[in-house]
C-alpha positions in Angstrom: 0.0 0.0 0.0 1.3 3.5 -0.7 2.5 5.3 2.0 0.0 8.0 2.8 1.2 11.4 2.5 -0.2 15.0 3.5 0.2 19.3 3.4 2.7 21.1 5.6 -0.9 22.6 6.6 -2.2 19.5 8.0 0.6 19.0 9.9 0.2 22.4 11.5 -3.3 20.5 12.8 -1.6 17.7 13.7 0.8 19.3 15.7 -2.0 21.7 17.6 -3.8 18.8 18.4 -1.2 17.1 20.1 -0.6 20.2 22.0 -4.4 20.3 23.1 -3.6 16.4 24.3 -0.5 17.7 26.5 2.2 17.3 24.3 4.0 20.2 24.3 5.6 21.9 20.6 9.3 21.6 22.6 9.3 17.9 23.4 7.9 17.7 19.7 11.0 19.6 18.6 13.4 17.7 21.0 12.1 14.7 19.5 12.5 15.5 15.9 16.2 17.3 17.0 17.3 14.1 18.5 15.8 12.0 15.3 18.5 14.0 12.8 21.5 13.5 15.7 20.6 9.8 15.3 20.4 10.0 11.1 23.7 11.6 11.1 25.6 9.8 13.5 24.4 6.4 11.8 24.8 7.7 8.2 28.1 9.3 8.6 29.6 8.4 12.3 31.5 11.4 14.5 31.6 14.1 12.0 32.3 17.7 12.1 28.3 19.1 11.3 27.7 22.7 10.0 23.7 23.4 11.1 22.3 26.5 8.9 19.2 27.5 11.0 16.4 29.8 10.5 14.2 31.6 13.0 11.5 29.7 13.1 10.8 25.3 14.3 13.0 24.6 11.9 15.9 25.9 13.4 14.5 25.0 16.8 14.8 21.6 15.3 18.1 22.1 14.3 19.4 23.6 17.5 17.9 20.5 19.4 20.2 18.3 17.0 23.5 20.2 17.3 22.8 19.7 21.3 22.6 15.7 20.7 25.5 15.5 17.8 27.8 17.9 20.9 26.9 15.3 23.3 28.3 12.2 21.4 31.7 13.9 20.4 30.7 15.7 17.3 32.2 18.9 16.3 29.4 21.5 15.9 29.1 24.9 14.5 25.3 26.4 14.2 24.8 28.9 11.3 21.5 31.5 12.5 20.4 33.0 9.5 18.9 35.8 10.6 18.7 38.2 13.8 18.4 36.1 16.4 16.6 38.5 18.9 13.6 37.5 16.0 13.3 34.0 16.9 9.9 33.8 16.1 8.8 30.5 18.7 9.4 30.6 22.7 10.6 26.8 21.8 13.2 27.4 19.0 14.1 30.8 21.5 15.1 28.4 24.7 17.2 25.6 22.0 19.0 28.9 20.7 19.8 30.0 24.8 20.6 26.6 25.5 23.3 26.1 22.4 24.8 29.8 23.6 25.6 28.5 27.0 27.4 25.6 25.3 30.7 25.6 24.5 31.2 22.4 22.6 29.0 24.3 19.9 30.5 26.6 17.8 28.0 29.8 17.1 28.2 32.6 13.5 25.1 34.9 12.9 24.5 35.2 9.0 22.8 39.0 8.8 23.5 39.4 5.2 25.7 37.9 2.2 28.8 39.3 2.9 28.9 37.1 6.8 28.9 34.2 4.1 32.0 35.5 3.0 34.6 33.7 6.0 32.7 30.2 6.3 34.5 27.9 3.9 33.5 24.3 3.9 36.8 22.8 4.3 36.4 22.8 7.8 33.2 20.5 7.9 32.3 17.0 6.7 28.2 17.2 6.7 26.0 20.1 5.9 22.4 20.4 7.6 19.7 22.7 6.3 17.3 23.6 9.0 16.8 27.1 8.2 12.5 27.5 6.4 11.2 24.1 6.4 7.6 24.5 6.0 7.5 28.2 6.8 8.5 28.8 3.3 6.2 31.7 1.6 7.4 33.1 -2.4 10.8 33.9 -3.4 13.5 33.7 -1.1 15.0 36.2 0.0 18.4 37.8 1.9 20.2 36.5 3.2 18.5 32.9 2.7 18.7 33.1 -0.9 22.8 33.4 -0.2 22.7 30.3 2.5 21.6 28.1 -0.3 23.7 29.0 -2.8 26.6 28.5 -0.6 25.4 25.5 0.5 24.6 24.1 -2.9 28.3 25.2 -4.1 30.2 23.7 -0.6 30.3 20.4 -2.4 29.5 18.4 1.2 26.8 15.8 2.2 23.6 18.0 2.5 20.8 16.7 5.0 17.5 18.6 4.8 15.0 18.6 8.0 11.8 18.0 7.0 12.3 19.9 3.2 15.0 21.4 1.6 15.0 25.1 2.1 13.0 26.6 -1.1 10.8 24.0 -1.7 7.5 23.8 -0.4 6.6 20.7 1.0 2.8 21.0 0.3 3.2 21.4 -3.5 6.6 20.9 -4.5 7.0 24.3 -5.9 10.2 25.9 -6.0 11.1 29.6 -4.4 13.0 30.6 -7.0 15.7 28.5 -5.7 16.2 25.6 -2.8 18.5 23.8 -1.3 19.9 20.7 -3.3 19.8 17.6 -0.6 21.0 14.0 -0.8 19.0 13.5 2.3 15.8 15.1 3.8 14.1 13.8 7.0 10.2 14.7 7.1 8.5 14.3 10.5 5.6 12.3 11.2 4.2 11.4 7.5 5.4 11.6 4.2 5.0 15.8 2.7 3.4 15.5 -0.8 5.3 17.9 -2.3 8.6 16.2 -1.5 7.6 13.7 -3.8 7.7 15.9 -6.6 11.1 16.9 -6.4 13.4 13.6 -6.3 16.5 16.2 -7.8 16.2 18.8 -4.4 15.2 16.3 -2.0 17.8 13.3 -2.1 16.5 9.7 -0.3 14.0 10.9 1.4 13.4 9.1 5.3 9.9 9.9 7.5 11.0 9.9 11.3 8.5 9.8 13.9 7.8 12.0 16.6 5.9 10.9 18.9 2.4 12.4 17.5 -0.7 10.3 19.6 -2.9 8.6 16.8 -5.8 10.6 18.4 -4.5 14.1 17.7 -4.2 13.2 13.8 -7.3 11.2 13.9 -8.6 14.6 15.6 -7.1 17.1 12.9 -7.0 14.8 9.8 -9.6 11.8 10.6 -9.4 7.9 10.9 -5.8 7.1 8.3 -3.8 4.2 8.4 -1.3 4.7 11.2 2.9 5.9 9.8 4.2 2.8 8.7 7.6 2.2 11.2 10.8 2.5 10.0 12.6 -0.6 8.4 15.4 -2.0 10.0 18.7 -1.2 8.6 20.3 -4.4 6.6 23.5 -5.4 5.1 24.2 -6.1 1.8 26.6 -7.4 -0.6 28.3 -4.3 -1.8 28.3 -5.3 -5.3 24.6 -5.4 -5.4 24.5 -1.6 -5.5 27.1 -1.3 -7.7 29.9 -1.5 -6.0 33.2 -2.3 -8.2 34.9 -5.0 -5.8 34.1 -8.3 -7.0 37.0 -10.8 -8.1 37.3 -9.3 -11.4 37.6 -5.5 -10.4 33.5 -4.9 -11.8 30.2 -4.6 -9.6 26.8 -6.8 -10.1 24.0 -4.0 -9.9 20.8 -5.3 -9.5 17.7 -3.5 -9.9 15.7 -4.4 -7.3 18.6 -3.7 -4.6 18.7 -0.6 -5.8 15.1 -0.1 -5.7 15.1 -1.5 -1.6 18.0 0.8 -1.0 15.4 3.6 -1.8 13.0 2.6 0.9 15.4 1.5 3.8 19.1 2.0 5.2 21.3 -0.8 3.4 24.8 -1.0 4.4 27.2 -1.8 2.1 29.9 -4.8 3.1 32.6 -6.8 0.6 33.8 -9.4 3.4 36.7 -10.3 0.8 37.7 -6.7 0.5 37.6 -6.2 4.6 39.4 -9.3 5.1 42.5 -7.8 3.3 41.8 -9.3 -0.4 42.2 -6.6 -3.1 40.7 -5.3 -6.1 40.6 -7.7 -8.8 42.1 -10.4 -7.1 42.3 -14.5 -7.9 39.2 -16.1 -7.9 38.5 -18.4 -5.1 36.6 -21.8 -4.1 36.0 -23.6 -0.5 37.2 -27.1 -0.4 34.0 -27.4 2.0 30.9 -25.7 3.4 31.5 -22.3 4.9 30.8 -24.0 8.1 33.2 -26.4 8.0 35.5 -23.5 7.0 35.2 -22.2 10.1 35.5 -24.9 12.3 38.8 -25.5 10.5 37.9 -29.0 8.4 37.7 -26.7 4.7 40.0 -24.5 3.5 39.5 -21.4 1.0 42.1 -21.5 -1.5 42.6 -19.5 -5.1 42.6 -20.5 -8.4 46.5 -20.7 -8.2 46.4 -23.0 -5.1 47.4 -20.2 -2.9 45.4 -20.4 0.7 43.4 -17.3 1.7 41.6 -19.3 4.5 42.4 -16.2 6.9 41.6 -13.2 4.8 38.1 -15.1 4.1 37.1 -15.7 8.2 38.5 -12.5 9.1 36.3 -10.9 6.2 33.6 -12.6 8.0 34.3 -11.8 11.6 34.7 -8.1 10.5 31.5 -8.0 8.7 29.8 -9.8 11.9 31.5 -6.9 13.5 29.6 -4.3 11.9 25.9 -6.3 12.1 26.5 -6.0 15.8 27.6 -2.2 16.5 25.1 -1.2 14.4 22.4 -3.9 15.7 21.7 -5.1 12.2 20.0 -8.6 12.1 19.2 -9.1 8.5 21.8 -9.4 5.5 20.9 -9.7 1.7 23.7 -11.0 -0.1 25.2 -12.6 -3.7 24.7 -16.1 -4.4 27.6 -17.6 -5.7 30.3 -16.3 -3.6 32.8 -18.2 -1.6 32.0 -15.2 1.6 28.5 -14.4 0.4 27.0 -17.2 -1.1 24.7 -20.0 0.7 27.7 -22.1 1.2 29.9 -19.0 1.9 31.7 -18.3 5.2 30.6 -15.1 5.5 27.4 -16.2 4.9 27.9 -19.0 7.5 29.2 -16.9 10.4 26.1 -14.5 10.1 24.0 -17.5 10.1 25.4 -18.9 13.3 24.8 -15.5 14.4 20.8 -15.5 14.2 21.0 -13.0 11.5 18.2 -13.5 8.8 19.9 -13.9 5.5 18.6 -13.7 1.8 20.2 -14.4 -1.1 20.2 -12.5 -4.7 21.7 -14.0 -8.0 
């Protein structure tokens, strides 16, 4: 069933029933804050994060995430685009006091294009546009118009919250111009408009916030309740394209590519992090990957040449990542000595309890 999507307008409902239920706007925004921490600490690890926030819930969202990212190690500098004495929410107002009194986070007001002119991107690693969101309304204008630009030209992962900054959720018009994202995180339910701009928005995730089902059966009627998030799996690198097989190409496949869209896959060649490079000898088990593990098989080369410990530690290091990031589900290439149903890899993720499928 298609996912249900709806205006930036009847999210505005949404969110004043909830209020009316006792769920105040702030632990709203500290929710959706600590949702983009968690995106970008999974998607890119301990980065250095430039937030460009504007003065409305959209920046109180992104002040709420520069909090969480300080707190687990990140390097953060916060971008206000515009004078911050016009804050225009008492929740985004207390975020803003609270990242002041902080000083793991870094702090530049933007006033007008020329306070663009000293922040070069060298110094960061991920870019996160917080600054209209859905308070967007006609042409953008100073110095918003110059944030996006220079965020468009930093060449640096961009992460919208809830749109990219120029678009308008609702219909998918464009304000003259907008932010160019390769990831945008939308609260709640899918926007409508996002969908008609796959070239601003980037993969596009819906991250709940812990909206009661009576508030939006309040303001909207009865819907079918957010479907949840899918839980991130890994895959066989080469099934998104990845160049690292034996002979130096990948194995794209369509539908991977198609589930990549709709979930977090993470990419893993078990020969590649066992040490094995790029092309190398192709290889056969003299046994089943268990019994490669237990030590009765061997993994051995075309040329006779043993690779019995690159293969297992391939394995154990691809087990490695399952568990830090809690992933219990792997879709992998048939055929391979690591990924294949006989494979070790394949074998030591089984042993594991991890669910496993196979593509060929």
């Amino acid at each position: 069933m298609a996912e249900i999507s709806i205006t930036s307008e009847e999210m505005g409902r949404v969110d004043e029933e909830a209020e009316k239920l006792g769920v105040p706007r702030l632990l709203l925004m500290e929710n959706a804050g600590s949702a983009v921490a968690r995106f970008l600490l999974r998607t890119f690890g301990r980065r250095t994060v430039l937030l460009f926030c504007g003065l409305g819930n959209n920046g109180g969202d992104g002040l709420a995430a520069a909090r969480h990212l300080a707190s687990y190690g990140c390097r953060v500098e916060v971008v206000m685009v515009g004078e911050p004495s016009k804050i225009r929410t008492q929740e985004a107002r207390l975020n803003w006091e609270v990242v002041g009194r902080m000083e793991s986070v870094g702090r530049r007001v933007v006033l007008s294009p020329s306070d663009l002119q000293g922040l070069k991107p060298e110094g960061a690693e991920v870019v996160v546009d917080a600054m209209l969101g859905t308070g967007v309304r006609g042409e953008l204008r100073e110095p918003y118009l110059s944030a996006v630009r220079w965020i468009n030209r930093s060449g640096l992962p961009v992460v919208a919250v809830d749109t990219p900054t120029g678009l308008d959720p609702s219909t998918g018009e464009v304000c003259g111009e907008a932010v160019r994202a390769h990831f945008t995180l939308t609260f709640h339910r899918m926007k409508r408009g996002l969908l008609r701009a796959p070239h601003l928005t980037g993969k596009i995730l819906v991250e709940g916030i812990g909206v009661p089902p009576e508030a939006e059966k309040k303001a909207l009627g009865i819907l079918p309740p957010p479907s949840p998030p899918e839980p991130a799996c890994l895959v066989s690198a080469c099934l998104l394209g990845v160049k690292c097989r034996w002979d130096g190409g990948g194995k794209e496949d369509e539908g991977v590519r198609a589930l990549a869209e709709r979930r977090m896959m993470i990419p893993v060649c078990p020969e590649v992090l066992g040490g094995l490079g790029i092309p190398r000898e192709p290889m056969r088990l003299t046994g089943r990957g268990e019994e490669v593990l237990e030590g009765k098989a061997r993994a051995l080369t075309e040329g006779g040449r043993e690779v019995t410990g690159e293969m297992v530690r391939g394995a154990e290091e691809t087990l490695g990542i399952a568990r830090k990031l809690g992933i219990m589900r792997a879709l992998l290439k048939e055929g391979s000595p690591s990924c294949g149903r006989e494979g070790i890899t394949a074998a030591l993720l089984r042993k594991e309890g991890l669910a496993l499928e196979w593509v060929e």
